[in-house]
N, C-alpha and C positions, 0 to 999 in steps of 0.2 A: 689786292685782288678783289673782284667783285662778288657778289653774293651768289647770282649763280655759279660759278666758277665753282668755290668754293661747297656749293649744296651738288656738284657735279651730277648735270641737266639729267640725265639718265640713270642714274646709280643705282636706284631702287628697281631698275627693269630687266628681270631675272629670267623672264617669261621671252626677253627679247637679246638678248645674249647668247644665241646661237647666230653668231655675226658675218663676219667678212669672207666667211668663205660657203655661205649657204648657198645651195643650187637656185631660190628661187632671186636673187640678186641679179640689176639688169650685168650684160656682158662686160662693159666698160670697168664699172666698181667691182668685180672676181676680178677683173684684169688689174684691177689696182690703182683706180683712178676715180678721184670724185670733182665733176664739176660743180663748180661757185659762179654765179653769175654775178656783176657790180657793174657801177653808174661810174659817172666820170669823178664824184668826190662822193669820200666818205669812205668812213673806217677802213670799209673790206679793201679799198683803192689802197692804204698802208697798210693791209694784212698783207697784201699783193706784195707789195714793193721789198717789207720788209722779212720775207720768207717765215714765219713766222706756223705759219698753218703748216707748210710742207716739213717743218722737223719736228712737229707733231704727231705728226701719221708716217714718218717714215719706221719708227717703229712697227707699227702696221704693215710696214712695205703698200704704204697709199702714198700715190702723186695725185697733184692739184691739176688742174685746167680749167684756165681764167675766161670767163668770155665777156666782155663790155658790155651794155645796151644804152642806148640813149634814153630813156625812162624805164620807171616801174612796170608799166602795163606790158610793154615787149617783152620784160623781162620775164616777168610771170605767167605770160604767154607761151614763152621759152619752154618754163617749167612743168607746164601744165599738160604741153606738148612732149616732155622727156626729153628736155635738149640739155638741161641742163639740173641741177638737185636741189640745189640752194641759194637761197638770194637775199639782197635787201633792197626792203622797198618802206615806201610813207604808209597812211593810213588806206587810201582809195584802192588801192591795186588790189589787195587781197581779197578785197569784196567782191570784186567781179572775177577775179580768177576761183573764186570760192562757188558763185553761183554759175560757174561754168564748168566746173569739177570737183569731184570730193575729194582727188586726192593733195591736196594741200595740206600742209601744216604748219601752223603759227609754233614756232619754236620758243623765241623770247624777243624781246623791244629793249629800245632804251627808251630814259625817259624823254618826256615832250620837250621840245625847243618852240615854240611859238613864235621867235622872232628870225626865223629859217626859212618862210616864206611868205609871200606878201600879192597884194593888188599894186601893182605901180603906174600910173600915166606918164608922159613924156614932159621934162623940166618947163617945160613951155603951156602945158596943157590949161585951159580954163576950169578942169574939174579939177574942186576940189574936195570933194568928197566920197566915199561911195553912195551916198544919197543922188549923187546926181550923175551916177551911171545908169538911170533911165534911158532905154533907148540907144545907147552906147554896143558898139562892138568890142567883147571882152578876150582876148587871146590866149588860151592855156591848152593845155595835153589832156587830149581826153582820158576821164578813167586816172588820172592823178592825184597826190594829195588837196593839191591845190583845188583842185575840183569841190573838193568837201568845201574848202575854205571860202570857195568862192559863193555857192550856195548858202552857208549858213552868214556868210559876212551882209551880203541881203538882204537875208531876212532878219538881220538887228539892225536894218536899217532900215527897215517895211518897204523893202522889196519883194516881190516873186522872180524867181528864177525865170517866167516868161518874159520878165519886164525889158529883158536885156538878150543880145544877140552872138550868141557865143561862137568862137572862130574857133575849131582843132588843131591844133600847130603843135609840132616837136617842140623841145626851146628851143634851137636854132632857128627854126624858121618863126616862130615866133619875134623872137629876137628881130629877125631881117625886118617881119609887120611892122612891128614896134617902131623900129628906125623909121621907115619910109611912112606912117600913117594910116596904114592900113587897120589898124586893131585902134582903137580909144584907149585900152587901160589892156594891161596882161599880167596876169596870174600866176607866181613862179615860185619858184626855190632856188635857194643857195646850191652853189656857186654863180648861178645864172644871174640870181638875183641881187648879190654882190658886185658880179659884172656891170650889170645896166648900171647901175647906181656910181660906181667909178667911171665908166667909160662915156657915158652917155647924160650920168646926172638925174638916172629918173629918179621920178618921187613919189615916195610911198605914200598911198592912200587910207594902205592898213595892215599890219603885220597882222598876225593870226593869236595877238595877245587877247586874251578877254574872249575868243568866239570859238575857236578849236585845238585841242591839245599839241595836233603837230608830231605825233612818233614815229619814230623807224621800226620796224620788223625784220626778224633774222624770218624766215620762212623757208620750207623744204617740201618737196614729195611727200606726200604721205607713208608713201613704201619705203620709201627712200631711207627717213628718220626712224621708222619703225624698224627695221631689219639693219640700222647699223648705229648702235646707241654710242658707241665708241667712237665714230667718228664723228658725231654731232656734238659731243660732250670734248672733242677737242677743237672743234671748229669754235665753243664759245666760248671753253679758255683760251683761248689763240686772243678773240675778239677784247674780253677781259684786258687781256696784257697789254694790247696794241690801246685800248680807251685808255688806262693809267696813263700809260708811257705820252700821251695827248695830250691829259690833261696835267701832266708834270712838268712839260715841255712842249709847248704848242708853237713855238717860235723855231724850232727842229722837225717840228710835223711840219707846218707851212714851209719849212726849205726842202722838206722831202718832198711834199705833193706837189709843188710849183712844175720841175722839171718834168716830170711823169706825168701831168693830167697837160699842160702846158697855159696853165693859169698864171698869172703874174702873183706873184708875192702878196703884193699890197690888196689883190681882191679875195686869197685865202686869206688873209688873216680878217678879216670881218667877217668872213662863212665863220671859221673855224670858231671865233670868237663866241656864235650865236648859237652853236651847235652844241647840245649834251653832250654826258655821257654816263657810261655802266650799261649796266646789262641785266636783265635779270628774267626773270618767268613770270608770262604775263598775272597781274593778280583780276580778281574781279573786278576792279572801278577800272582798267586799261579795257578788259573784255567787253563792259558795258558802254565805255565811250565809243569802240570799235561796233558795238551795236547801233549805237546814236548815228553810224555811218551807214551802215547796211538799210535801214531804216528809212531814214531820209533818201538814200538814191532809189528803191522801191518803191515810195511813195510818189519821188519826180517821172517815175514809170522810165528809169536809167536801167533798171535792175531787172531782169526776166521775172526775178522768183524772189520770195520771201527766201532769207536766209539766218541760218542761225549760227554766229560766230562761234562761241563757245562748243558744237562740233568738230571744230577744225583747230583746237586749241594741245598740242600735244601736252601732257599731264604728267608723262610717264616719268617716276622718280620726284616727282614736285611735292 
């Protein structure tokens, strides 16, 4: 079991235990339903799969509803919007969903994987560095983790983020750039980033070892986690069991995910490989690297406003 699991996320929140059936709860959750929002890989993709969260909360008399997104930023967009409760995302998303609403909340992370997302050029390309993405067209999802990675990979390489011409692209279409020539180098994550590299041969420029941590975030409504501590405290045990069951068995996860995401085998298991896990409640040095983000995109004038993460960090029972 994982530590939060086991410190159960909300336990201490006595103050917030007037729960699932309080009037001021939106209509959907009274009705018994909490949505999860998730990417095409990754954990919640085999929370999904493996029912796991729904006989959880069926005690509750709570049902799940799954909705997809193609990155973080849509998804917490989603959130931010009330379409959906809960999600996960990399480091970049929360920042701007954060400085676009207060009602967010950092629930808990796992820890960093750094070799999860990367710069890559095309097997052929003449760069070989990121020193000499001068002047270059760089392809990634705006408002993504990659984004962080891309800026700070730069600047340890005495670049400026002006120096270079940045394309916004989903990863799909990113991916199409990539192919046809359209982008120089593109900015991604696993599974995407596993993909090019089998299918295609790209070559990494630079993983995100040595410049930026790389985490995932469980993250919710603000009201949402506030007003139902029971069910976010089984959404991370869920989370918990599903990361063990990963890392006992990752050869079973990759035959689970393949079919349902419709990845090939061979390119999960290099994601999966690269991928942490656990779970736990963010402590201060995750809080403060999460500030080294907010920080930085404010400064590039990416960011409306000064923000301060550690508000939006839920505490309750930690």
């Amino acid at each position: 079991m994982t530590t939060l699991t086991r410190r159960t996320l909300l336990a201490g929140a006595a103050g917030l235990a007037s729960t699932l059936a309080a009037p001021a709860l939106r209509p959907a959750l009274a009705a018994g339903e909490v949505r999860v929002g998730f990417q095409k890989y990754g954990t919640l993709v085999l929370l999904k799969g493996r029912g796991i969260l729904e006989k959880k909360l069926e005690p509750l008399g709570i049902t799940v509803k799954w909705a997809e997104f193609a990155a973080g930023p849509q998804m917490l967009e989603a959130l931010n919007a009330g379409a959906i409760d809960i999600g996960q995302t990399g480091e970049a998303p929360p920042i701007f969903a954060q400085a676009a609403s207060d009602n967010l909340a950092y629930i808990a992370n796992e820890p960093p994987a750094p070799k999860g997302e990367a710069i890559l050029v095309p097997k052929d390309s003449p760069i070989q560095s990121v020193k000499e993405l001068k002047g270059k067209i760089v392809g990634l999802n705006k408002g993504s983790n990659v984004h962080f990675l891309l800026v700070k990979a730069l600047e340890k390489n005495g670049l400026a983020y002006s120096d270079i011409t940045t394309k916004f692209l989903p990863p799909a279409d990113a991916r199409a750039a990539f192919e046809k020539g359209a982008i120089d180098a593109w900015a991604i994550w696993d599974p995407f980033q596993a993909a090019a590299e089998v299918a295609v041969k790209a070559r990494t420029l630079t993983t995100a070892e040595g410049i930026v941590p790389n985490y995932q975030f469980y993250l919710g409504s603000r009201k949402f986690a506030d007003a139902n501590p029971k069910v976010v405290t089984a959404l991370i045990a869920a989370i918990g069991e599903t990361n063990d069951w990963i890392q006992k068995d990752p050869a079973a996860a990759v035959a689970e995910l393949a079919p349902s995401t419709g990845i090939p085998a061979p390119v999960l298991a290099i994601a999966v490989a690269r991928q942490s896990f656990g779970v736990a409640p963010l402590t201060d040095k995750v809080i403060a690297d999460q500030q080294a983000v907010a920080d930085t995109f404010f400064q590039l004038g990416l960011l409306p406003k000064k923000i301060v993460v550690a508000d939006a960090v839920l505490r309750s029972g930690l």
